[in-house]
C-alpha positions as CSV (number, residue, x, y, z in Angstrom):
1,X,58.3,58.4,24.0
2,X,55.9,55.4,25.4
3,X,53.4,54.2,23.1
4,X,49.6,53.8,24.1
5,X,47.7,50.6,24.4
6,X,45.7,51.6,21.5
7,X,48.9,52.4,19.2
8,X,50.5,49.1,20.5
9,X,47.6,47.3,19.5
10,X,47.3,48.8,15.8
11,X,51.4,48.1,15.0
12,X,50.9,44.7,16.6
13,X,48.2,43.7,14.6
14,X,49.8,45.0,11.4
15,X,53.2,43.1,12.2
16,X,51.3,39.3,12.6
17,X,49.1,40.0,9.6
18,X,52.4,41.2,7.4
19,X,53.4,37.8,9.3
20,X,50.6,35.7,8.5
21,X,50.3,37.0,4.9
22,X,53.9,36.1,4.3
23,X,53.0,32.6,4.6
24,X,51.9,30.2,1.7
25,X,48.4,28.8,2.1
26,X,50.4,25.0,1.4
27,X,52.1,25.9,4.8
28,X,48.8,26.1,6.2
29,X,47.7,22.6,4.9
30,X,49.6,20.1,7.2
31,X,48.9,21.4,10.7
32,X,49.6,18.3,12.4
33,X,52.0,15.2,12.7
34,X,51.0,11.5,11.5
35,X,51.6,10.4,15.2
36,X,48.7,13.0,16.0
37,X,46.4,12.1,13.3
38,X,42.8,14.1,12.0
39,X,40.1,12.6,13.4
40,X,37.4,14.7,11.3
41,X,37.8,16.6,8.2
42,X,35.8,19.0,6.2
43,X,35.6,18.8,2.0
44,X,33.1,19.2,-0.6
45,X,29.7,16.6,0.4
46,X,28.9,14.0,-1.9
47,X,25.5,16.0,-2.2
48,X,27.6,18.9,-3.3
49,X,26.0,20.6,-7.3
50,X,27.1,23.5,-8.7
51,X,24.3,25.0,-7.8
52,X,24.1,24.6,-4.6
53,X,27.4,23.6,-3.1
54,X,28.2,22.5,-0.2
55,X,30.8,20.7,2.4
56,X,30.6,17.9,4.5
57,X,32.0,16.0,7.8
58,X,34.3,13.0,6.7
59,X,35.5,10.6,9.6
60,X,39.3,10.8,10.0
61,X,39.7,7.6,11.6
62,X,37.4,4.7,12.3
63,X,34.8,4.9,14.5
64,X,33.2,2.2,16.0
65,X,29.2,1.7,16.3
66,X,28.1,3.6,19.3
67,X,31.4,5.4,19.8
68,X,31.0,9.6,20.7
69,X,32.8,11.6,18.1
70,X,34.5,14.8,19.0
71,X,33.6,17.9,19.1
72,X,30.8,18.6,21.4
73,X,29.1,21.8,20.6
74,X,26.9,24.7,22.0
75,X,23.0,24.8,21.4
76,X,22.1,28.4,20.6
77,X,18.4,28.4,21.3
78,X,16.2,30.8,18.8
79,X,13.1,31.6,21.0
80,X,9.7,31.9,19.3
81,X,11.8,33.0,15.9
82,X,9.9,31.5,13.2
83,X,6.7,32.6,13.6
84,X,4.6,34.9,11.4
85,X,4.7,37.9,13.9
86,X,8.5,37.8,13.1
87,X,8.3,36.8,9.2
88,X,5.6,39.3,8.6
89,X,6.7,42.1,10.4
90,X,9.8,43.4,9.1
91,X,11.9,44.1,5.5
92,X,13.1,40.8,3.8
93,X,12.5,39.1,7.1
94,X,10.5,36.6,5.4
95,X,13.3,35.5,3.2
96,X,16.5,36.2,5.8
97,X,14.1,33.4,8.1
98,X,13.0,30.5,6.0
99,X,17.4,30.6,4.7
100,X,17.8,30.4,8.4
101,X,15.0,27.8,9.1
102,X,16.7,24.9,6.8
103,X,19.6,24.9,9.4
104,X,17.7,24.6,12.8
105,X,16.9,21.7,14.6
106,X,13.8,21.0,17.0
107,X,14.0,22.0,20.4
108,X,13.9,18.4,21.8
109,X,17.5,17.4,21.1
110,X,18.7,19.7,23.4
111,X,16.1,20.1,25.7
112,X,15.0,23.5,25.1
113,X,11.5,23.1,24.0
114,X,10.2,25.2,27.3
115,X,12.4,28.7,26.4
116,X,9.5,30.1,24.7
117,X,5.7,29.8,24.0
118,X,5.7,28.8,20.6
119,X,8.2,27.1,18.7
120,X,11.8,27.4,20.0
121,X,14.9,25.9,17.4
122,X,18.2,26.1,18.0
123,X,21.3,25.8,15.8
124,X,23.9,23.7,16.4
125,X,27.4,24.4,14.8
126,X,29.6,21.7,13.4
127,X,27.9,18.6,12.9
128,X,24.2,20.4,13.6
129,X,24.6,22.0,10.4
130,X,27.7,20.5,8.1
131,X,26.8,16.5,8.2
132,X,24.1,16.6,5.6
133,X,21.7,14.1,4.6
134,X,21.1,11.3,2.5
135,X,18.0,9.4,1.2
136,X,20.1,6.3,1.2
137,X,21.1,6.0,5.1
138,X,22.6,8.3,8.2
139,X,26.0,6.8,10.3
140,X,25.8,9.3,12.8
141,X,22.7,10.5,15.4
142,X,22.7,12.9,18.5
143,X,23.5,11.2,21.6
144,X,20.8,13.6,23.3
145,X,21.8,12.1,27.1
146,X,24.8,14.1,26.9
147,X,23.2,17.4,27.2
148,X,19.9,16.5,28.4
149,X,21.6,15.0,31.8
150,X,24.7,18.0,31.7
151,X,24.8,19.4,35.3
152,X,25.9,23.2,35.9
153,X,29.5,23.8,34.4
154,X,30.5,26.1,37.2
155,X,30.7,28.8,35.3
156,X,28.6,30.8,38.2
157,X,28.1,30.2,41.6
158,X,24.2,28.5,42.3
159,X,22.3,31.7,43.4
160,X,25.1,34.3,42.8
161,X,25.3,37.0,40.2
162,X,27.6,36.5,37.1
163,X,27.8,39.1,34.2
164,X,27.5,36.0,32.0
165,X,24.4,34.8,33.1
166,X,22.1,35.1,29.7
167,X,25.0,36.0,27.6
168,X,26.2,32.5,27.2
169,X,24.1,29.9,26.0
170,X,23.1,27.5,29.1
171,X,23.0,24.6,26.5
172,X,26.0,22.7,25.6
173,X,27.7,19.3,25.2
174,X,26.1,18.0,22.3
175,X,27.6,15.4,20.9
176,X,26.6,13.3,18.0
177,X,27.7,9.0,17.9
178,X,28.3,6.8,15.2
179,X,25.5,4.7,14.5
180,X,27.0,1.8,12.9
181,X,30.7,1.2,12.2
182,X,32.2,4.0,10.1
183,X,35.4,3.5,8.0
184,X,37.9,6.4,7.8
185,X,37.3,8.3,5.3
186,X,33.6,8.1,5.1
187,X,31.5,11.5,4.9
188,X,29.1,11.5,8.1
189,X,25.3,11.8,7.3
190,X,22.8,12.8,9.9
191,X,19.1,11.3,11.2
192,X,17.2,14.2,10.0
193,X,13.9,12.4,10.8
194,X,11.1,10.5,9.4
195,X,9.9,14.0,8.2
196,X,12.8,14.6,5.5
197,X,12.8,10.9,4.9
198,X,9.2,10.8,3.6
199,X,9.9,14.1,1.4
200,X,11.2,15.4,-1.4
201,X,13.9,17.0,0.0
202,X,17.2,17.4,-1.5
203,X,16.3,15.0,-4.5
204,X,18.5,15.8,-6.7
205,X,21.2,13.7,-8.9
206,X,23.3,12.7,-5.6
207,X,21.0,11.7,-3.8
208,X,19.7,8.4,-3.6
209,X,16.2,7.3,-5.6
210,X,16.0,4.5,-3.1
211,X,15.6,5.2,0.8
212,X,17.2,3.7,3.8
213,X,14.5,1.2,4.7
214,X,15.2,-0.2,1.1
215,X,18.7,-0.8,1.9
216,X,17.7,-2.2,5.7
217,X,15.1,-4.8,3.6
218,X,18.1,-5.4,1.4
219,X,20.4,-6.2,4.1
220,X,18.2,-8.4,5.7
221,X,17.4,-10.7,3.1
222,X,21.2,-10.8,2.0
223,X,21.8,-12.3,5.4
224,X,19.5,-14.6,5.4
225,X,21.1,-15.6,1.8
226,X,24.7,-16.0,3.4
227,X,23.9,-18.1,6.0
228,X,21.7,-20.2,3.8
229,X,24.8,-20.0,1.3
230,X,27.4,-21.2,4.0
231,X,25.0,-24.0,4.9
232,X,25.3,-26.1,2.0
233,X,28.7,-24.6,0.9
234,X,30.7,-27.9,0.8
235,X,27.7,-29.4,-0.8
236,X,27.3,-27.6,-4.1
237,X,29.5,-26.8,-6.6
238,X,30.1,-23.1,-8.5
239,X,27.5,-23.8,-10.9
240,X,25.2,-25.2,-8.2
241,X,25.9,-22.5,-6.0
242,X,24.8,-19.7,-9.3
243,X,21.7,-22.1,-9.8
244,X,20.5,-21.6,-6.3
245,X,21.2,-18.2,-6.0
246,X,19.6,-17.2,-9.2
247,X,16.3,-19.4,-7.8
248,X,16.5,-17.5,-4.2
249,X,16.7,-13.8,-5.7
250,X,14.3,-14.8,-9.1
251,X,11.7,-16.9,-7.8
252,X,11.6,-16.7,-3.7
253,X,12.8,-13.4,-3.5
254,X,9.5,-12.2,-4.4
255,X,7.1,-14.1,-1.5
256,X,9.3,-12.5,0.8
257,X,10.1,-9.0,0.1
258,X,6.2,-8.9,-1.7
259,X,6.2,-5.6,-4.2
260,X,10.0,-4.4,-2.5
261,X,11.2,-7.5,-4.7
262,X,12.6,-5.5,-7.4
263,X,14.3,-3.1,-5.9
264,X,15.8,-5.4,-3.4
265,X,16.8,-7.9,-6.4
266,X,18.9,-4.4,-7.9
267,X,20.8,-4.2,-4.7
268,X,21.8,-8.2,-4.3
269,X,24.8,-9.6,-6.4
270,X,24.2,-11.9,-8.7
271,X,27.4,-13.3,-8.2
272,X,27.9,-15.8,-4.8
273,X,31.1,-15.1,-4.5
274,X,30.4,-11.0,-3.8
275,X,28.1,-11.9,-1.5
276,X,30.3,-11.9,1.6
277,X,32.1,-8.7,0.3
278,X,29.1,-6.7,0.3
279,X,28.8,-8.1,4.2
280,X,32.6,-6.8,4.3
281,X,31.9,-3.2,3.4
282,X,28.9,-2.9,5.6
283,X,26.0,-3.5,3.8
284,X,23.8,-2.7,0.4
285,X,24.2,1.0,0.7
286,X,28.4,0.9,1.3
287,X,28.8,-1.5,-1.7
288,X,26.9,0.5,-3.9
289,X,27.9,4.1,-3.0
290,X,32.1,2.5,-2.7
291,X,33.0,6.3,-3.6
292,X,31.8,7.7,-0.6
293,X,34.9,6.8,1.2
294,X,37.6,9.3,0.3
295,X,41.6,8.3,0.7
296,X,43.7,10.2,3.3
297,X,45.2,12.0,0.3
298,X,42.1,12.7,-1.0
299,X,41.4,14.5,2.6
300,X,44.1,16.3,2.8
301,X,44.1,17.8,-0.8
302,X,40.2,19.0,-0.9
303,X,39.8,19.3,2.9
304,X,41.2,20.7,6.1
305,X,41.4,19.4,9.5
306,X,38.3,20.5,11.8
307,X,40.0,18.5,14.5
308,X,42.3,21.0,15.9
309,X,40.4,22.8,18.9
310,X,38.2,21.1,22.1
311,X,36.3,23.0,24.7
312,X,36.6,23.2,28.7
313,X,36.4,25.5,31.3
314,X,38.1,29.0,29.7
315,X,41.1,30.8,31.3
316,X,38.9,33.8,31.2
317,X,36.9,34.7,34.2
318,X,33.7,35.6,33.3
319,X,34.0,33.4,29.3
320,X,32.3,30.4,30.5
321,X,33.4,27.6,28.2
322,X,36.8,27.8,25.8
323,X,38.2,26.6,23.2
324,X,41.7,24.6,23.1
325,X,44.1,23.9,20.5
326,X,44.0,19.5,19.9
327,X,47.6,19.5,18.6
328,X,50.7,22.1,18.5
329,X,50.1,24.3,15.2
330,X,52.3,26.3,13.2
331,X,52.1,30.0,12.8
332,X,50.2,30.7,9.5
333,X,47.9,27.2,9.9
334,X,44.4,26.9,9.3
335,X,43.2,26.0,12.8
336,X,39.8,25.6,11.9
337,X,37.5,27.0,8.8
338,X,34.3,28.7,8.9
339,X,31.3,28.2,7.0
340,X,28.8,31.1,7.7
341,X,25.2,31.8,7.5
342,X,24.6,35.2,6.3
343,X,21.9,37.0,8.1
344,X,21.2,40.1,6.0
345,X,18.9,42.3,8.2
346,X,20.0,41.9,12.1
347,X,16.5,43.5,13.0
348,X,15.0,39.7,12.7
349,X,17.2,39.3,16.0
350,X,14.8,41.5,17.9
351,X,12.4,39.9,20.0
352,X,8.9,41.4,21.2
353,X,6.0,40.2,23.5
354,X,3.7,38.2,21.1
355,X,0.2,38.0,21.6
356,X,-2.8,36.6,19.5
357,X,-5.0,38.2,17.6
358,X,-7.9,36.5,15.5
359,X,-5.7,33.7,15.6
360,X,-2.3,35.1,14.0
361,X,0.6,35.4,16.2
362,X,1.7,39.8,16.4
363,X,4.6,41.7,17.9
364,X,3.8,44.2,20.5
365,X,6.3,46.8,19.2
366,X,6.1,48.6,22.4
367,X,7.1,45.7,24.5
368,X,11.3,44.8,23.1
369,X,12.5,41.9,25.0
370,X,15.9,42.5,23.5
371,X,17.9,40.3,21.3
372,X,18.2,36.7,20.9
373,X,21.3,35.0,22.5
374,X,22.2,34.2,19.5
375,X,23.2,37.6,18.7
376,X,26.3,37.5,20.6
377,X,27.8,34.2,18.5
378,X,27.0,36.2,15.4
379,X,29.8,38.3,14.1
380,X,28.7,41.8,12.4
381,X,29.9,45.8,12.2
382,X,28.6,49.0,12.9
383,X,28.6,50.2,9.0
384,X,26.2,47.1,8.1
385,X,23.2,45.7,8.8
386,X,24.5,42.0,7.8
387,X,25.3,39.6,10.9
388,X,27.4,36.3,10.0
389,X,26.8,33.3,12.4
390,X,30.0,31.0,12.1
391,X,29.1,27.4,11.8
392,X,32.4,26.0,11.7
393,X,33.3,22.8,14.4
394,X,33.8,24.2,17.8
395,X,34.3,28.0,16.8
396,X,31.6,29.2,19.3
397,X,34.0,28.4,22.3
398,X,36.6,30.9,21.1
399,X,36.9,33.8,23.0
400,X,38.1,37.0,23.0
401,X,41.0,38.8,23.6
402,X,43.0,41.9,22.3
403,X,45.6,42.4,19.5
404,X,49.0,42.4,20.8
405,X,47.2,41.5,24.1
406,X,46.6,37.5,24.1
407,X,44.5,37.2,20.9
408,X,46.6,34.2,18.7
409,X,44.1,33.9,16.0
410,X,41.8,36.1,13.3
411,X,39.6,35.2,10.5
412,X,40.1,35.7,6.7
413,X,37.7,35.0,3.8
414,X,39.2,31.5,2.5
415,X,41.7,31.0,0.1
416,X,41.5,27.4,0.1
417,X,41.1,26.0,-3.3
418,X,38.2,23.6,-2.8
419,X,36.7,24.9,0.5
420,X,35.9,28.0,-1.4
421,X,34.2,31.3,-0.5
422,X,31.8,32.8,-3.2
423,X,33.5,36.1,-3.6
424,X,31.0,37.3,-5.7
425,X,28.5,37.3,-3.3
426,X,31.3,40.1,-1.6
427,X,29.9,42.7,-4.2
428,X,26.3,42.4,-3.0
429,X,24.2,45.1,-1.5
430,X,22.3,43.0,1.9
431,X,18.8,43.4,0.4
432,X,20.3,40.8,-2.9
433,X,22.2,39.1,-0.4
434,X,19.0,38.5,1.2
435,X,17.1,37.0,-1.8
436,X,20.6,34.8,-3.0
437,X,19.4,31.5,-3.1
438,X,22.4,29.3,-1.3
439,X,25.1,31.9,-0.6
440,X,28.3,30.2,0.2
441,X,30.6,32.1,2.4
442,X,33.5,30.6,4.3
443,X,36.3,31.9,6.2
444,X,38.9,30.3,7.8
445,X,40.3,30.9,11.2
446,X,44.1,31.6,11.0
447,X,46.9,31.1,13.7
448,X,48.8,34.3,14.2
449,X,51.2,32.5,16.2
450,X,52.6,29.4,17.0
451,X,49.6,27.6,19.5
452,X,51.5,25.1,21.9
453,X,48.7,22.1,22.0
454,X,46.6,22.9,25.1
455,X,46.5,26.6,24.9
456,X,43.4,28.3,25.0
457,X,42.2,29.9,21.4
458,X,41.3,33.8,21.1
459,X,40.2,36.3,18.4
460,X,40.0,40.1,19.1
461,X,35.9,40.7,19.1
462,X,37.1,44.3,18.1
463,X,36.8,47.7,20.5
464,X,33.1,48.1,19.9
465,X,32.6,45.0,22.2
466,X,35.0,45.4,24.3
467,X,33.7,48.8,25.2
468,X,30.5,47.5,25.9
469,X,31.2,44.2,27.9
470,X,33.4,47.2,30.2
471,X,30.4,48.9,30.2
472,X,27.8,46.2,30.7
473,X,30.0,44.7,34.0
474,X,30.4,47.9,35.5
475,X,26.3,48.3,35.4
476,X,26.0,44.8,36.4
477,X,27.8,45.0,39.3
478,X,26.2,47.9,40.7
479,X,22.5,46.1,39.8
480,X,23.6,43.3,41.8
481,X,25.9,44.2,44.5
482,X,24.5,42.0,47.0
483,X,25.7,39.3,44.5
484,X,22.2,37.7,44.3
485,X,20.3,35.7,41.9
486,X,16.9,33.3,41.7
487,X,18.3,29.4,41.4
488,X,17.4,27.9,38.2
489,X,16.5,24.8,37.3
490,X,19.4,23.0,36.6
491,X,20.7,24.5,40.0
492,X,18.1,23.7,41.9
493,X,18.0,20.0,40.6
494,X,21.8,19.2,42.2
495,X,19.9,19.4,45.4
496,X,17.6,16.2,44.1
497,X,20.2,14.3,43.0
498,X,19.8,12.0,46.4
499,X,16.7,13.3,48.0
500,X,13.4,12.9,47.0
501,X,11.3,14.9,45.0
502,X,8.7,16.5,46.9
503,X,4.8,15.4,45.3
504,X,1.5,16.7,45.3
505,X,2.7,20.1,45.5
506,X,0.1,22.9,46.6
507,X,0.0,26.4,44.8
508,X,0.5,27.8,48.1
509,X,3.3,25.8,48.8
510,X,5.4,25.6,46.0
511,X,8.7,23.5,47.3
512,X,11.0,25.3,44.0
513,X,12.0,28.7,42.6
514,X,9.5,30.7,41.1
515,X,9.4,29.8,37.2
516,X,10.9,26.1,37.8
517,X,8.7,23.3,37.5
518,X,8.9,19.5,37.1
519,X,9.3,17.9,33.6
520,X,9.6,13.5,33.1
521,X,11.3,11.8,30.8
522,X,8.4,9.1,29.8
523,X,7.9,6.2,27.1
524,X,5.1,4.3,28.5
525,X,2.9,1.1,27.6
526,X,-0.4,-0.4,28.7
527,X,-0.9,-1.6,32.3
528,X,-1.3,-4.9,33.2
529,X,-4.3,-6.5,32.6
530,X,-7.0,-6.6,35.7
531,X,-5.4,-3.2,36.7
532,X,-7.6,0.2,36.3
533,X,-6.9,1.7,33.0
534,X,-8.7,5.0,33.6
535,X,-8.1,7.4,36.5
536,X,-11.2,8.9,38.8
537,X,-10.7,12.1,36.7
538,X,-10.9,10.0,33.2
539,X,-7.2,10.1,32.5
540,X,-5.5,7.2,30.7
541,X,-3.5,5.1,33.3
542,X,-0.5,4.0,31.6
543,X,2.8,2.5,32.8
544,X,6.6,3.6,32.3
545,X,8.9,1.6,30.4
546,X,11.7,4.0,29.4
547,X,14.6,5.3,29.7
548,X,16.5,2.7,31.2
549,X,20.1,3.7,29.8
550,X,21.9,7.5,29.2
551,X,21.5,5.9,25.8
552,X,17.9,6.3,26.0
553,X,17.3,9.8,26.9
554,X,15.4,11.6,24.2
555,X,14.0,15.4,23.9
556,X,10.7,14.0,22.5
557,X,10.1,11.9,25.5
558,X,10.3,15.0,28.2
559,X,7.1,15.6,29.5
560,X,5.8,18.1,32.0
561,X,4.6,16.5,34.7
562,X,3.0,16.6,38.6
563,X,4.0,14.1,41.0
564,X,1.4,12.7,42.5
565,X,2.5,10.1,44.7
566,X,6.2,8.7,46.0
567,X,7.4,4.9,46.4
568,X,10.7,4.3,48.4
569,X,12.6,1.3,47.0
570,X,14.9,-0.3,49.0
571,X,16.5,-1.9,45.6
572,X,17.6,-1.4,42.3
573,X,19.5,1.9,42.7
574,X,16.5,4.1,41.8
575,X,16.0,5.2,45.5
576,X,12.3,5.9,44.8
577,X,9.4,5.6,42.1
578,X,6.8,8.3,41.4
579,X,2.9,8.1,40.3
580,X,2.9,11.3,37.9
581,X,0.3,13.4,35.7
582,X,2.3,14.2,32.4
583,X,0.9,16.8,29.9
584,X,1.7,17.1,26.3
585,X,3.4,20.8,26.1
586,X,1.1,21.7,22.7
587,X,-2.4,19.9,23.3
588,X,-2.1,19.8,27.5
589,X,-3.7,16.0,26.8
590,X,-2.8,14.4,30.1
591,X,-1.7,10.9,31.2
592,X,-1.5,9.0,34.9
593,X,1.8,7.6,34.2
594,X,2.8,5.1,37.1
595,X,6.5,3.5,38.1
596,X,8.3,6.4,36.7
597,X,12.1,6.1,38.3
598,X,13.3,9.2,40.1
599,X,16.3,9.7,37.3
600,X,13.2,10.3,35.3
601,X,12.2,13.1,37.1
602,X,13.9,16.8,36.3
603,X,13.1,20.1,36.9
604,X,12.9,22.9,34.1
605,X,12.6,26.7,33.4
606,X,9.4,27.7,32.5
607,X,8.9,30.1,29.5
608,X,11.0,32.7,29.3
609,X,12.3,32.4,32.7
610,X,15.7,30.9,32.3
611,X,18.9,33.5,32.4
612,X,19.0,34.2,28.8
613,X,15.9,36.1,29.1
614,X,16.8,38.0,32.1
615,X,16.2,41.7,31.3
616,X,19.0,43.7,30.2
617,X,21.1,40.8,29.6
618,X,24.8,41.5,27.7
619,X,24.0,41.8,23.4
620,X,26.8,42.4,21.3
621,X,27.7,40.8,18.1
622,X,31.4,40.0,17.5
623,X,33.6,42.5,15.2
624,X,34.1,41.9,12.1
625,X,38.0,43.1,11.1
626,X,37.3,46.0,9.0
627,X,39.5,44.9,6.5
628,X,37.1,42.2,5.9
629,X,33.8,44.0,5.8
630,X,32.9,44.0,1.6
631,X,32.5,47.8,1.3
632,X,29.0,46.6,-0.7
633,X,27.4,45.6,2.6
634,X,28.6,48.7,4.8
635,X,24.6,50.0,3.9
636,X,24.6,51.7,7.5
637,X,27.6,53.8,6.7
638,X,26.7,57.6,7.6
């Protein structure tokens, strides 16, 4: 008697779980040899309380200032989410989106501030969500260039039809980069902004009562100390040498620091011979916080390795980008584990045509544009209304495959001792899961077989999605037999890489797709003096200084823009300047900006234009095992 696929399927996924569950979790720890060592760990933050606890990034290894880190992750844009017509408008959806909010960053650092009409976010997995922050200082930053200036990843043909087009996110590749030298064993801390620097937030008894600047004062004046210090070294003698130092911080200190005297005289030894070893440990801030560096066995008792997948192209036709295992691991080993960010009701994933009305934002319930993309990342199951969006390093790449079939991984809650899961939050109807204030849920992803190092990751996403993606291609291809599709932006741009922009473009005459315009990356300054500073229409004149490096690139700085007029250079590599009128996206304030470089120049997606709001586009959330589905959240069950 032959077995179906189906019945194949169930006894092989029995066998590898008896298989996995045979296995201790201390098995699971070491999943890699010292000749291969962890570059980036996860373990409880030093901002971790009882209350609210949480985990944190630790560098590995060193990393030097400026160096990239790994793991580049996927941008999941959240279009128009936020807003009242979405807060207001459904049950608990309120509360399910300001728990959401606290983990979304601006549009700018990935470019996607021109998805929607309002206020797009996105979420960023990995660093975007697990380095925290700290009053005291941040060691790691995006490095924005890498996915501002990405170019198509080839996942579909430039004006042919691809299933995936919408259902993968188009934004990807961001990387963050040290911002000063970081010693292994250092938790990583992220430039949140000026915003969170000049709040209140997060003040609690680990974080810091002084801010960054103090430390950057600090540092400065301790230099200045050193060298003054090394000077007259030969000339004094120990006591001397505690005289003058005592004089510098007591008496001068305060005509140059003015009223940040005191609190730069706290962070200073007294002593002249720790002055240099402050220098040694890299600064104020390192000196004083010394237990912010954990040991490797430190790491590898509290933490687990998030340094065991990377991305590229998938093995999958139609999967975009995948993930790959970093090192050879051991059946039974944590690959990677997942923090996730319970989402209680999914309904705050639907998105509506939002108009205005005596200045409030409303849904037009009888307009659905569908779900955000972010719905397919999310994992869920037909007997609850509670979605779970896995924020774990790199975990967005994996894709699927069946049981038995290819799939070499699962997820379980956690049973790691210190990289806990709150298992009372298991017993929760949604609607208190909803109102819990810091819910801590983690699973961890778990090889089912031994993963040769290079080999492409997969989970089974369960038959409900399978069914439908089946379903969803077969439609698709029928839609679009003649295997058309508008160019995009970023497709159309390839075809400027060497050839001029064309400028001042007529209505009728449009030179680009419909819904793709131009957008400048601009920092400008004043014009030279005996130059006109005002344009015939009144507009400032101003003149471009920036970027001038990949390093420079910045979401912030991205304009929309009309090129007015085209200089060809015949040095300097930039092939040709551009006079352009830029227009702030919120007040439509405009500037004449002149000299702006044609690697300044881009072209974007207008509101929701791009692919992930094509109409119809592939929505299905991920299957949760139903072994792993708390029976207190299956509230949809019939």
């Amino acid at each position: 008697m032959s077995l179906s696929s189906s019945s194949y399927r169930l006894i092989a996924a029995i066998s590898v779980l008896l298989m996995v569950a045979s296995t201790s979790h201390a098995a699971s720890q070491m999943t890699y040899d010292d000749t291969n060592p962890c570059r980036l760990w996860l373990a409880p933050s030093h901002v971790s309380t009882e209350a609210n606890p949480k985990y944190g990034i630790f560098a590995g290894v060193d990393y030097a200032q400026d160096e990239h880190l790994p793991n580049s992750e996927l941008a999941l844009p959240l279009v128009d989410f936020l807003e009242s017509a979405n807060k207001d408008d459904g049950h608990l959806h309120r509360e399910i989106l300001d728990y959401i909010e606290s983990f979304l960053w601006t549009s700018e650092y990935a470019g996607a501030k021109w998805e929607g009409n309002y206020s797009t976010t996105v979420l960023v997995p990995g660093a975007g969500v697990l380095a925290n922050y700290h009053s005291g200082f941040y060691n790691v930053d995006w490095s924005q260039g890498s996915v501002l200036l990405r170019e198509p990843d080839g996942t579909a043909e430039p004006g042919k039809a691809h299933p995936s087009r919408g259902a993968i996110t188009d934004y990807y590749n961001l990387t963050v980069k040290a911002t000063q030298n970081i010693r292994a064993g250092m938790e990583l801390f992220a430039n949140f902004g000026d915003v969170w620097d000049e709040g209140d937030n997060e003040k609690n008894i680990y974080q810091d009562k002084l801010n960054r600047w103090d430390y950057m004062n600090a540092d400065q004046i301790l230099d200045e100390v050193i060298v003054f210090m090394d000077k007259y070294d030969d000339e004094m003698s120990p006591e001397l040498k505690d005289e003058a130092l005592d004089f510098i911080l007591d008496k001068l200190l305060g005509t140059a620091a003015g009223k940040h005297a005191k609190v730069i005289r706290s962070l200073i030894p007294d002593n002249p011979r720790k002055l240099k070893k402050v220098n040694e440990m890299g600064g104020t801030f390192h000196y004083r916080n010394s237990d912010l560096v954990k040991s490797p066995a430190w790491l590898n008792k509290y933490g687990l390795c998030v340094d065991n997948i990377r991305s590229g192209p998938s093995t999958v036709k139609d999967a975009g980008r995948g993930a790959f295992a970093s090192r050879n691991l051991k059946l039974g080993a944590t690959i990677v584990p997942v923090p996730m960010v319970p989402i209680a009701n999914e309904d705050v994933m639907e998105m509506y045509t939002i108009f205005e009305d005596d200045n409030e934002l409303k849904y037009d319930r009888d307009k659905s544009l569908g779900k955000q993309q972010i719905f397919n990342y999310c994992f869920g199951h037909p007997e609850s209304s509670v979605l779970l969006m896995p924020v774990g390093p790199m975990v967005t790449y994996i894709n699927h495959a069946p049981t038995g079939l290819g799939a070499n991984a699962y997820l379980r809650w956690s049973e790691h001792p210190y990289i806990y899961n709150d298992e009372e939050l298991l017993d929760l109807h949604p609607e208190q899961l909803a109102v819990t204030e810091n819910p801590n849920l983690v699973m961890e992803l778990i090889a089912i077989i031994p993963i040769a190092e290079g080999d492409e990751i997969f989970i089974d996403y369960g038959k409900d999605w399978e069914t439908m993606w089946g379903d969803y291609k077969e439609a698709f291809e029928t839609s679009y037999a003649d295997g058309k599709w508008p160019l995009k932006a970023r497709e159309k741009m390839v075809e400027f890489k060497d050839k001029p922009f064309p400028v001042d473009v007529k209505q009728n005459a449009n030179p680009y797709p419909k819904g793709v315009a131009t957008a400048c990356f601009i920092e400008s300054t004043e014009v030279e003096d005996g130059t006109p500073k005002t344009s015939e229409h009144d507009d400032d004149i101003v003149q471009w200084i920036n970027p001038t490096s990949f390093a420079k690139y910045k979401g912030h700085n991205m304009f929309a823009c009309d090129l007015m007029e085209r200089t060809e250079l015949l040095t300097d590599g930039n092939m040709y300047n551009y006079t352009v009128l830029a227009r702030q996206q919120d007040t439509m304030e405009a500037l004449l900006v002149k000299g702006v470089p044609h690697a300044a120049v881009t072209l974007v997606d207008l509101p929701y234009t791009s692919d992930m709001h094509t109409p119809g586009a592939f929505r299905q959330w991920i299957g949760i095992q139903d072994a792993q589905l708390p029976q207190a959240w299956r509230n949809l069950r019939g």
